[in-house]
Residue frames as qw, qx, qy, qz and C-alpha x, y, z in Angstrom:
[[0.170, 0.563, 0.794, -0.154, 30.59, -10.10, 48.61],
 [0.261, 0.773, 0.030, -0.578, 30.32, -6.27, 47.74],
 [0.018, 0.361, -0.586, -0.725, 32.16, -6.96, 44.44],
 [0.028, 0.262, 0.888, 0.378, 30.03, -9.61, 43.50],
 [0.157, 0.611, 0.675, -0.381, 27.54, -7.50, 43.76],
 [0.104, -0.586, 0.197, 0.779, 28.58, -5.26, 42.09],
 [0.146, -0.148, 0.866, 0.455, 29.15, -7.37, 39.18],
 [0.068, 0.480, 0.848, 0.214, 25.42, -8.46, 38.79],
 [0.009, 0.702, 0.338, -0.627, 24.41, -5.09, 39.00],
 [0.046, -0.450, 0.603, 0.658, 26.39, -4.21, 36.28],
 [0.065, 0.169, 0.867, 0.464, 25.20, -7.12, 34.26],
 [0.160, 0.656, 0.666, -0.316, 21.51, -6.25, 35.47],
 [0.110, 0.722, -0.014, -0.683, 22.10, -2.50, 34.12],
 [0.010, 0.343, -0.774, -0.532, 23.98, -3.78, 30.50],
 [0.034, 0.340, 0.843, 0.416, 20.59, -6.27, 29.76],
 [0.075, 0.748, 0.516, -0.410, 18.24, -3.62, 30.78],
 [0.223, -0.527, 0.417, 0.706, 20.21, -1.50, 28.26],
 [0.126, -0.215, 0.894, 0.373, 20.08, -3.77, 25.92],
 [0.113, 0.525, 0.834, 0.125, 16.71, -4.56, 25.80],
 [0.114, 0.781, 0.195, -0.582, 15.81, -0.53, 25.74],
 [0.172, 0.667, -0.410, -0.598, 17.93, -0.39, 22.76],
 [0.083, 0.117, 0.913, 0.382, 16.68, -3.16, 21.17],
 [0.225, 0.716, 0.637, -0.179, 12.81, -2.10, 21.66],
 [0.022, 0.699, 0.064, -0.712, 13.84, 1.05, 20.13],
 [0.142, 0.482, -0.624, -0.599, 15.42, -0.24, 17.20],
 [0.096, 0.042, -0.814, -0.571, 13.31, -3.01, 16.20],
 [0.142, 0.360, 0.913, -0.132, 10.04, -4.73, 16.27],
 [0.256, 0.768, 0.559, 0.182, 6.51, -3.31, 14.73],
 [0.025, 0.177, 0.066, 0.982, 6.10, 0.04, 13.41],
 [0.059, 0.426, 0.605, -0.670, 3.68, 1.66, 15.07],
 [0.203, 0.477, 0.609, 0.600, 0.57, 2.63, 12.76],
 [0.084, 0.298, 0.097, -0.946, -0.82, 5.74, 12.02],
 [0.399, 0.614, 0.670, -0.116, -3.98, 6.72, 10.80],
 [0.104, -0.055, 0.445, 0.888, -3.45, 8.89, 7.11],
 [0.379, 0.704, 0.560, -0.216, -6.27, 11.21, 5.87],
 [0.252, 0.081, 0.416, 0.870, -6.96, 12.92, 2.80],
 [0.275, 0.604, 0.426, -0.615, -9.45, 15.48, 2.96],
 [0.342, 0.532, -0.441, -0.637, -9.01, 16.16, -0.61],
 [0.328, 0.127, -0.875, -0.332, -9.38, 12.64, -1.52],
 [0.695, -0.260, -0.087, -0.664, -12.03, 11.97, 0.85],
 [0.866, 0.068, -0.477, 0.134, -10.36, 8.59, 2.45],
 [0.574, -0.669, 0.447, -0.153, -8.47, 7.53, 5.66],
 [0.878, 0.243, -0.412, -0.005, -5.90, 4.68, 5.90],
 [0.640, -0.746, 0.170, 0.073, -4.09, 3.23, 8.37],
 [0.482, 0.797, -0.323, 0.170, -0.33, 3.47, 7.56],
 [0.792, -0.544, -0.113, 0.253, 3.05, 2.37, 9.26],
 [0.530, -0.283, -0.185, 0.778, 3.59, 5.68, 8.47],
 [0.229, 0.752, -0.005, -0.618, 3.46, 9.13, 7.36],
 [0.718, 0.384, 0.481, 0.326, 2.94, 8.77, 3.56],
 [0.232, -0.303, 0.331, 0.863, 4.66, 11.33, 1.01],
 [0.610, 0.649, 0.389, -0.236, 2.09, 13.00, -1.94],
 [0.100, -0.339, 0.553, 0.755, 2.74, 13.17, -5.52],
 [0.504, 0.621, 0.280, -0.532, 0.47, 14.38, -7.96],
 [0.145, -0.233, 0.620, 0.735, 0.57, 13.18, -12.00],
 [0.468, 0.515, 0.284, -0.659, -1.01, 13.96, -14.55],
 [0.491, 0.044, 0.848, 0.197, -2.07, 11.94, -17.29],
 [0.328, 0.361, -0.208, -0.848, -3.28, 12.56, -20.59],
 [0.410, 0.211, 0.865, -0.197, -6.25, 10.76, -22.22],
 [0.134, 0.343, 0.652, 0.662, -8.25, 10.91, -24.84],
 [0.203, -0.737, -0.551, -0.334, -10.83, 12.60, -22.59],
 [0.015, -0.925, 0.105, -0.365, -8.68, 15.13, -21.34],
 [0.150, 0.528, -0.546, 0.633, -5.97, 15.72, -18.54],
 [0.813, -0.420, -0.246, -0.320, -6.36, 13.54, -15.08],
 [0.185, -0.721, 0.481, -0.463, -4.82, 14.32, -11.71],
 [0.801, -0.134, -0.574, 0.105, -3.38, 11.06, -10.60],
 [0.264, -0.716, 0.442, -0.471, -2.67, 11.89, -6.55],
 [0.844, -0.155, -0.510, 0.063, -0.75, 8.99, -4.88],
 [0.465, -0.740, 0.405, -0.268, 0.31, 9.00, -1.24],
 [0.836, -0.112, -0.535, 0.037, 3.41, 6.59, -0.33],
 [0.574, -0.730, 0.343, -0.145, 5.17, 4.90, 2.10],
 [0.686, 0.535, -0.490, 0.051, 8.51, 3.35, 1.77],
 [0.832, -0.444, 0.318, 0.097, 10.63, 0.48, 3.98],
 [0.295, -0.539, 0.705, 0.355, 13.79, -0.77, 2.88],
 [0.065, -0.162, 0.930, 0.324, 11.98, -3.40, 1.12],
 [0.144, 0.542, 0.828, 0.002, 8.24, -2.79, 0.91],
 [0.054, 0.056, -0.072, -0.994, 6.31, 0.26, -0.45],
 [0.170, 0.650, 0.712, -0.203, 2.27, 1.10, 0.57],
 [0.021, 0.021, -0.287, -0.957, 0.44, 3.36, -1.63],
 [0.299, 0.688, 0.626, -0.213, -3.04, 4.63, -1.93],
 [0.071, -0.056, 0.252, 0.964, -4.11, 6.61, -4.92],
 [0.348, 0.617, 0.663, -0.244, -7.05, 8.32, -6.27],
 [0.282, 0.095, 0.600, 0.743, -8.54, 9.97, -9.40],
 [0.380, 0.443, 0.302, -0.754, -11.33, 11.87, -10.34],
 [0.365, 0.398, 0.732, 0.415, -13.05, 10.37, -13.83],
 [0.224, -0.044, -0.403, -0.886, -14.28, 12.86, -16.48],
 [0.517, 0.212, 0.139, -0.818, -18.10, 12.97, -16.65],
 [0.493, 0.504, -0.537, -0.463, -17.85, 11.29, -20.08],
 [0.249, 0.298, -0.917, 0.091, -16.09, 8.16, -18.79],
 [0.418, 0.032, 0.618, -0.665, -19.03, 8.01, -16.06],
 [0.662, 0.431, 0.105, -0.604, -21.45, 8.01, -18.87],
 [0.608, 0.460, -0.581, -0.285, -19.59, 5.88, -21.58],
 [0.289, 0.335, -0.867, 0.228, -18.56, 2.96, -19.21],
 [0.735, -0.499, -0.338, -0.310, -19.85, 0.45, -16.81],
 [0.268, -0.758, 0.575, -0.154, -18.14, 0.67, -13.78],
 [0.905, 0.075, 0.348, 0.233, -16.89, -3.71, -14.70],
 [0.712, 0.652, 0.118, 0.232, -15.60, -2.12, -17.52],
 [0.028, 0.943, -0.180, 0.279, -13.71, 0.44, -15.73],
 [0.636, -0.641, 0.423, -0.080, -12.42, -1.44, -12.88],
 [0.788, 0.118, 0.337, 0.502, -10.78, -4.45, -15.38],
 [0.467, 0.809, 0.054, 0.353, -9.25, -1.62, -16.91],
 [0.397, -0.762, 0.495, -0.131, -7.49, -0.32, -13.62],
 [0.762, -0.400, 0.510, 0.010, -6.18, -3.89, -13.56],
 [0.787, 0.512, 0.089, 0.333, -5.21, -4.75, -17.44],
 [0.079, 0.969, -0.123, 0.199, -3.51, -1.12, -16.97],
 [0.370, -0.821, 0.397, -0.176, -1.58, -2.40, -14.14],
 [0.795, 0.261, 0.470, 0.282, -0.70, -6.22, -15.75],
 [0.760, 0.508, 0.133, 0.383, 0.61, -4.48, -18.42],
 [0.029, -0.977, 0.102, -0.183, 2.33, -1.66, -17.13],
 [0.751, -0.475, 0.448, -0.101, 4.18, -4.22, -14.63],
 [0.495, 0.515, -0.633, -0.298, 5.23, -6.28, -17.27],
 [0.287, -0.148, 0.862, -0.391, 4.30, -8.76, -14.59],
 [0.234, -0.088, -0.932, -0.264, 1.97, -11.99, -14.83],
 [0.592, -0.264, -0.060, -0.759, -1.50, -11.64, -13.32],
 [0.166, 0.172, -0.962, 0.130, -1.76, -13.85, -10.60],
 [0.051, -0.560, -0.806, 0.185, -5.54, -13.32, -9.48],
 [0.115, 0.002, 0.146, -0.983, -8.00, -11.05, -9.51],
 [0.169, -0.397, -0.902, -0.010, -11.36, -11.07, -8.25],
 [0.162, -0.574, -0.230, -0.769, -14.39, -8.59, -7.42],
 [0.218, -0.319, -0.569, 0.726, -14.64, -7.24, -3.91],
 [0.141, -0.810, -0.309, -0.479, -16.98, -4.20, -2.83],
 [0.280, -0.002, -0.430, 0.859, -16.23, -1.51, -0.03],
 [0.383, 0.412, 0.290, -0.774, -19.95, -0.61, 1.64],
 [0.702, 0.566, 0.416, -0.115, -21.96, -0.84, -2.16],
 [0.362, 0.780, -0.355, -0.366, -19.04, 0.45, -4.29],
 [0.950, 0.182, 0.009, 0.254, -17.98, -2.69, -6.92],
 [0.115, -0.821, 0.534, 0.165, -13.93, -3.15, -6.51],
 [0.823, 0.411, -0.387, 0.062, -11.37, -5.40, -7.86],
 [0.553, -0.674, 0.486, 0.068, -8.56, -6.95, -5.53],
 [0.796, 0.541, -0.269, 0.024, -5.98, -8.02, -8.12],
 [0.792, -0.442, 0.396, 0.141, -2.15, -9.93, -7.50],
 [0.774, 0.619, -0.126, 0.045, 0.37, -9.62, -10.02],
 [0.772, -0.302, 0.318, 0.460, 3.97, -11.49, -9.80],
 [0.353, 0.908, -0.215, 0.065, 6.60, -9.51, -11.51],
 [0.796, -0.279, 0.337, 0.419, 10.24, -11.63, -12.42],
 [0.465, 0.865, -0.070, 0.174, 12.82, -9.40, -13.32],
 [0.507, 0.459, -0.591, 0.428, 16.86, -8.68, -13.23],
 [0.290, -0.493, 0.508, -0.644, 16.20, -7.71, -9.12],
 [0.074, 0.054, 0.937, -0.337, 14.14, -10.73, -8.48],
 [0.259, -0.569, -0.771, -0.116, 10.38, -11.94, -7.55],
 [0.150, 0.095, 0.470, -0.865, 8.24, -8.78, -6.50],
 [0.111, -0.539, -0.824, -0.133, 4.49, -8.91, -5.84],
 [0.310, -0.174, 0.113, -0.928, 1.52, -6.06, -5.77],
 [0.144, -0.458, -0.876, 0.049, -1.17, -6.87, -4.22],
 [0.207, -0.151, -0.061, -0.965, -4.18, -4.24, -5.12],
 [0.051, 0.600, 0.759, -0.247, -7.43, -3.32, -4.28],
 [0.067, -0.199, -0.286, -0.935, -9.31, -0.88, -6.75],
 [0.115, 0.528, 0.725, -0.427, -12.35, 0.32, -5.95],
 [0.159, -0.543, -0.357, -0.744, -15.06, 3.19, -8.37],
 [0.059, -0.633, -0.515, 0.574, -16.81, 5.34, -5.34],
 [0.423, 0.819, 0.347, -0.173, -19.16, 7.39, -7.53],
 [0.757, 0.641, 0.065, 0.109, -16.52, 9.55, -9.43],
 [0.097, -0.846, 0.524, -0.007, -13.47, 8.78, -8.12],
 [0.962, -0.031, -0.232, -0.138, -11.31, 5.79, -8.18],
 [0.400, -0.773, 0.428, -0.243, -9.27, 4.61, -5.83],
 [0.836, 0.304, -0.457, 0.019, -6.18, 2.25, -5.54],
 [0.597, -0.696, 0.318, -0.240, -4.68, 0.40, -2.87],
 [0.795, 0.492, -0.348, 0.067, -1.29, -1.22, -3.26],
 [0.553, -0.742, 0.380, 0.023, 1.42, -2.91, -1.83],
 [0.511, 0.754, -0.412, 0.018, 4.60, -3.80, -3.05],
 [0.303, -0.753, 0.565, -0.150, 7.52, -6.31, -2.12],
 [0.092, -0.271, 0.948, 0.143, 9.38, -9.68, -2.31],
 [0.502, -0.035, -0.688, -0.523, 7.91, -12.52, -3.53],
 [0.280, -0.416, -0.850, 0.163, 6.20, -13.71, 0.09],
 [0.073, 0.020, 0.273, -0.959, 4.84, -9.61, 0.86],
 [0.383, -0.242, -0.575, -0.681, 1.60, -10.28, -1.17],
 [0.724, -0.588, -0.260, -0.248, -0.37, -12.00, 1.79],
 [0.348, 0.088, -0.590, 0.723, 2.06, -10.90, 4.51],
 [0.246, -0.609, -0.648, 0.387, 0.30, -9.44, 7.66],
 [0.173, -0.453, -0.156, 0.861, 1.20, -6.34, 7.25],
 [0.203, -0.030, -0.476, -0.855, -0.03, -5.97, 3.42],
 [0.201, -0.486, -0.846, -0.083, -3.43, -7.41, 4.55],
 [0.232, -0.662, -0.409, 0.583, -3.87, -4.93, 7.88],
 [0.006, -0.404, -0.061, 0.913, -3.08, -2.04, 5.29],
 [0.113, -0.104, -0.674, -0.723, -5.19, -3.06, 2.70],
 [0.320, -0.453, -0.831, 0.033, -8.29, -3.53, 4.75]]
């Protein structure tokens, strides 16, 4: 009688184990809230993002592209922002600007535009675009959200196989 007790102790201890070291190692990441005081934004994140700053030459000078990601094995979130020249403010309607974020990113992709439609954030006009990209690796999808907030503009992106686009997770971080 003591052994068998033993025994189911044992086993008791080995799936209690088990399940500790399975909660550890998989299921959700735990989000985080990301700020940029310099960019003036929050985001929630399901993680700590990395910065990198480029810089971009134009016809109306030099523009500090600052993106923040995050990387998974098999998805990458990003938020960037920009400051606009003066000029651009003045020469452009902000339509004009925002299909421009998105042609930019269609063609850059070399990917197929799969939607894109006008959103706002509070009163600032945005764009929430979807481009499929088939290449040697396979089917990957962004799924953006641009926004103009007086003279900055701002991109929200997600990256990944060909069902990430309206996964949960790209929704929760785009929102």
């Amino acid at each position: 009688m003591k052994t068998r007790r033993s025994v189911i102790v044992g086993v008791l201890l080995l799936a209690l184990a088990a399940l500790l070291l399975a909660g550890c190692a998989g299921g959700e990441a735990e989000w985080i809230e990301f700020k940029s005081e310099a960019g003036g934004f929050s985001i929630m994140a399901p993680g700590t993002p990395t910065e990198e700053t480029q810089s971009q030459d134009t016809e109306l000078g030099n523009i500090d592209i600052h993106m923040f990601t995050y990387e998974t094995t098999d998805v990458a979130y990003m938020v960037g922002y920009n400051l606009l020249p003066a000029a651009l403010l003045e020469l452009s309607a902000s339509d004009v600007m925002l299909d421009g974020a998105c042609d930019g990113q269609v063609s850059s992709t070399g990917g197929a535009e799969v939607s894109r439609e006008e959103i706002t954030l509070d009163t600032y006009p945005g764009r929430e675009l979807e481009i499929r990209v088939d290449d040697a690796s396979g089917v990957k999808t962004l799924h953006t959200y641009i926004y103009l907030v007086e003279d900055k503009l701002y991109q929200i992106l997600v990256v990944g196989g060909e069902n990430q686009s309206r996964a949960e997770d790209t929704l929760k971080f785009l929102d």
